[in-house]
C-alpha positions in Angstrom: 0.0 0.0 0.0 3.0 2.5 1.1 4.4 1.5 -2.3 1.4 2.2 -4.0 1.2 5.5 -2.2 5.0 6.5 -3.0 4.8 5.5 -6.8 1.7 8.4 -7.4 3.3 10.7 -5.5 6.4 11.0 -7.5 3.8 10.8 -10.9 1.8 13.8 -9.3 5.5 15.2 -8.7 6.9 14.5 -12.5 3.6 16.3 -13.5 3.8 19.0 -12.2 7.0 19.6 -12.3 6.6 19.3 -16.4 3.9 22.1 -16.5 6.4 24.2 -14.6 8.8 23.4 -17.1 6.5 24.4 -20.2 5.1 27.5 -18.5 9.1 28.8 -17.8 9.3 28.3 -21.2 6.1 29.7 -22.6 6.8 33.1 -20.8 10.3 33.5 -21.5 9.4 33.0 -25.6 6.4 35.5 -25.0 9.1 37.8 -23.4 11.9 37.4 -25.8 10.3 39.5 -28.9 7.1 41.4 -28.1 7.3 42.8 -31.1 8.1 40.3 -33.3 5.0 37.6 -31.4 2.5 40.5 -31.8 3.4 40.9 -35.8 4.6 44.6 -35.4 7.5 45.8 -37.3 10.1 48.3 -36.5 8.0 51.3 -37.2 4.6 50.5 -35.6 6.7 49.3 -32.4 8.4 53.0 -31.9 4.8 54.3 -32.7 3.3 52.1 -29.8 5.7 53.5 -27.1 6.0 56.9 -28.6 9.4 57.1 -28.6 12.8 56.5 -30.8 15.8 55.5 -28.9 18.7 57.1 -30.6 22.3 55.7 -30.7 24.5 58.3 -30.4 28.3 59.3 -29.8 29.1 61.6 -26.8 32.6 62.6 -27.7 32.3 63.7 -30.3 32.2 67.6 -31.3 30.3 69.5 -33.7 27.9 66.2 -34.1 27.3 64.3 -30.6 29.0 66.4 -27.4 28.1 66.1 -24.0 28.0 69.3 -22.2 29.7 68.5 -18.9 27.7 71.8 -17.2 24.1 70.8 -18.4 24.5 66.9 -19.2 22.9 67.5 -22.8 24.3 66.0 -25.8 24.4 68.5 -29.1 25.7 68.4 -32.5 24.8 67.8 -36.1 23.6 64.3 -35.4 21.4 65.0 -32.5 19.3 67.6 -34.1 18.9 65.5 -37.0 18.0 62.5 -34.5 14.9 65.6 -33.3 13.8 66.5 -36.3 13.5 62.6 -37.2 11.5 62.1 -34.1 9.3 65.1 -34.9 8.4 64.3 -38.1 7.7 60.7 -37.5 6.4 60.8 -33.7 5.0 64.4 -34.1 7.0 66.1 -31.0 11.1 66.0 -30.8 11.2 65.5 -26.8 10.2 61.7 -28.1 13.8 61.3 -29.1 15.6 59.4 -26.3 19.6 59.2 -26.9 22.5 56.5 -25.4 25.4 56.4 -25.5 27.5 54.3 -28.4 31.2 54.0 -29.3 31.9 52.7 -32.8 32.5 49.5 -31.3 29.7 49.1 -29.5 26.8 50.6 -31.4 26.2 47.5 -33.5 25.6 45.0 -30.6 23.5 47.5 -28.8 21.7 47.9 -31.8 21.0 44.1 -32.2 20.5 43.6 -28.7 17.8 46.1 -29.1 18.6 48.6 -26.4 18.5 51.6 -29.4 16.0 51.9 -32.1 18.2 53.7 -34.6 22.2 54.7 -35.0 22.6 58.3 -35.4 26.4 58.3 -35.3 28.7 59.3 -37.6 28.2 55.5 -39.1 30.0 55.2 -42.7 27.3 53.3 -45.1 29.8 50.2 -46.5 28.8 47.0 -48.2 30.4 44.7 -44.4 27.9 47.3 -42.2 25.2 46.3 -44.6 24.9 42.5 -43.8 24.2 43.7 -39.8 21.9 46.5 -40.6 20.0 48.2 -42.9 20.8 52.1 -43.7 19.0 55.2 -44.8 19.8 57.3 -47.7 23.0 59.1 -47.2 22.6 61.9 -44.3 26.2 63.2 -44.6 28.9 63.0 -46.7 32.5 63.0 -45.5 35.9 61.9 -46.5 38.5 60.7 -44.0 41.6 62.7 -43.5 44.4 63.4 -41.3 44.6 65.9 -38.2 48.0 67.1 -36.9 49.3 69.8 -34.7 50.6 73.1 -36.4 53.9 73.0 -38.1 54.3 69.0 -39.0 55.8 67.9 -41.3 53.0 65.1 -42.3 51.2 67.3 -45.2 48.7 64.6 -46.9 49.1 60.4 -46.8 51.4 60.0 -48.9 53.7 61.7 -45.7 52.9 58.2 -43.8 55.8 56.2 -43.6 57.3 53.5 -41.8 57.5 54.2 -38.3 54.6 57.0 -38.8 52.2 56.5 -35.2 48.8 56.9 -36.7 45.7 57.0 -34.1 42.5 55.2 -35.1 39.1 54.6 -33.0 38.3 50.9 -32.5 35.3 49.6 -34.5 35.8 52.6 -37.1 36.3 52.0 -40.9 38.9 54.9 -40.7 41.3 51.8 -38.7 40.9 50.0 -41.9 41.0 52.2 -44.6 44.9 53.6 -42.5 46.3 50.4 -42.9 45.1 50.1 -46.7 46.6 53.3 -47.7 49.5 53.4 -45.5 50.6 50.0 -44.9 54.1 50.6 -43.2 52.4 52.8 -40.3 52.4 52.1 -36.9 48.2 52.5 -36.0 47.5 52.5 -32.4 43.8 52.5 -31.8 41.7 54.0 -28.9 38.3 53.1 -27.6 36.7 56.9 -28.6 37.7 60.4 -30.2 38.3 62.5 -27.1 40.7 59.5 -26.0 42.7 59.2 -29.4 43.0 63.5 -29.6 44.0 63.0 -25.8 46.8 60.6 -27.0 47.7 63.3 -30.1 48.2 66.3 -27.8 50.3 64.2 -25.4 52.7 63.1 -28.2 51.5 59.3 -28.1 51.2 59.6 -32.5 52.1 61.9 -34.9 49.0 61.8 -36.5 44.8 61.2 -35.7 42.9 60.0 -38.7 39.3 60.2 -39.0 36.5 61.7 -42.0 37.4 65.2 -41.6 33.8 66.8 -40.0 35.2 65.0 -37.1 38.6 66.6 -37.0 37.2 69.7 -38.0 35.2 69.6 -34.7 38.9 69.1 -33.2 40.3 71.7 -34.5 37.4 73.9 -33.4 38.3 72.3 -29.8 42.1 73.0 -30.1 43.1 75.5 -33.2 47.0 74.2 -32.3 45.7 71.3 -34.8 45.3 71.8 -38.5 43.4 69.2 -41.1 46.0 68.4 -44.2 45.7 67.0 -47.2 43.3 65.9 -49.7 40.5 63.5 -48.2 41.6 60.1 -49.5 38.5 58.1 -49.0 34.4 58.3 -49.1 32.8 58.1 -45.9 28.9 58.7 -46.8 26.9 58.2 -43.1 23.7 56.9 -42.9 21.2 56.1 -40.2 21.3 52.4 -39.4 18.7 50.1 -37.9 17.8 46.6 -37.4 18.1 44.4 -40.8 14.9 43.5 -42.2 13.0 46.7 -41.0 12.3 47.9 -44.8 8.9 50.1 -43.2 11.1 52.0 -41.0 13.7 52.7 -43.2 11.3 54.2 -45.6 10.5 56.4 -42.9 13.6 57.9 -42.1 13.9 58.2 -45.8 10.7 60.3 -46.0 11.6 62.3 -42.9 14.7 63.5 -44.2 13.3 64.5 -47.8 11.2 66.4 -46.0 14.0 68.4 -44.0 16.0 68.6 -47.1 12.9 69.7 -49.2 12.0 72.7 -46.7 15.5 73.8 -45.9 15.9 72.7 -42.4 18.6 70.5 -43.2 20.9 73.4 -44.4 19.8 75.6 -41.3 21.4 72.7 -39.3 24.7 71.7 -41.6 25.6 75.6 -41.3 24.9 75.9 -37.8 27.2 72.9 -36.8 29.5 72.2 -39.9 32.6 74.2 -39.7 35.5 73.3 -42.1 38.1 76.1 -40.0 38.6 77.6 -36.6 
């Protein structure tokens, strides 16, 4: 009888233990893409919670700077990043921002904690397998930055033994070592930590597309841009692969602030080529 008694009780036991099992993994699959379960796309998801989370770089002057007094972020890409959010959310203050690095924007993109990558992102055929891009936003060319009276002129002064600075995760790394294979290129995790190492006589020379060492030189007028650009850095605003709807409506937002000039208001309010 006790054996009788023992043998349902683990059977009751193996039960229920199995519907815990199947409910664990009924919720965490229902928790794993709302989105994606419900049917919504990119677009009607941002719509839902009325707000576009914005991927954007903090170091970087004259497109994403934080103000250390006020905590805000400005620059080129962060009004652009407003006016998106207006036009497709209807108010600008819907445009939430986070901090990337070019390293790190991708996976935070993937991982979902940003909607959109506002940041100074080169559009290139690699990029285009992990996200899809808008039309071009910006179009730069990379170049070299380097403190008044150097004798490093334009690439072709890269030699062997030339200390080049590069940011991690940026095409600018790669497109160094293509056109100036005999250089030295020491790479930093941001911007403001590669000019750091320029100023304190760690290279001879910072590469990057030249908005962004024009914003440097705007920071420091001791440092001059040289030389011809020597590549095509076209930036577009990237999101998750596969989201064709909101794409399209990134596209359409930024017709319309080419279309009624506001695009030009901002390029000539933050876009200087000198000191």
């Amino acid at each position: 009888m006790f054996k009788k008694k023992k043998g349902l009780l683990t059977v009751l036991l193996l039960a229920m233990l199995s519907v815990l099992v199947l409910s664990a993994c009924g919720s965490k699959d229902s928790s794993g893409d709302q989105s994606k379960e419900s049917g919504k796309n990119a677009l009607e998801a941002i719509k839902e919670k009325d707000k576009i989370v914005f991927g954007v770089k903090n170091d970087t002057r004259l497109f994403g700077l934080k103000d250390p007094k006020t905590g805000n972020i400005e620059g080129f890409d962060i009004d652009i990043a407003k006016e998106i959010a207006k036009i497709i959310l209807g108010d600008e203050s819907k445009a939430e921002f986070k901090e990337v690095t070019s390293k790190t924007r991708i996976p935070l993109l993937q991982k979902g904690d940003i909607d959109a990558i506002v940041a100074t992102m080169t559009i290139t055929e690699e990029r285009k397998k992990e996200v899809d891009f808008s039309d071009v936003y910006f179009e730069a060319g990379q170049a070299l930055l380097v403190k008044k009276g150097s004798p490093i002129k334009s690439i072709d002064d890269i030699k062997k033994g030339t200390k080049v600075l590069a940011v991690k995760g940026s095409t600018s790394a790669v497109n160094i070592r293509e056109k100036a294979p005999d250089a030295t290129v020491l790479e930093f995790e941001n911007y403001a930590e590669a000019f750091t190492a320029l100023k304190a006589g760690q290279g001879d020379t910072l590469t990057t597309d030249n908005a962004i060492l024009y914003g440097m030189v705007d920071e420091d007028p001791n440092y001059q841009v040289v030389g011809d650009i020597f590549t095509d850095e076209p930036y577009g605003i990237a999101v998750k692969k596969d989201s064709p709807e909101l794409v399209q409506a990134i596209n359409d937002a930024l017709k319309e602030l080419k279309d009624n000039g506001k695009y030009d208001e901002l390029y000539k309010k933050w876009i200087k080529t000198s000191n």
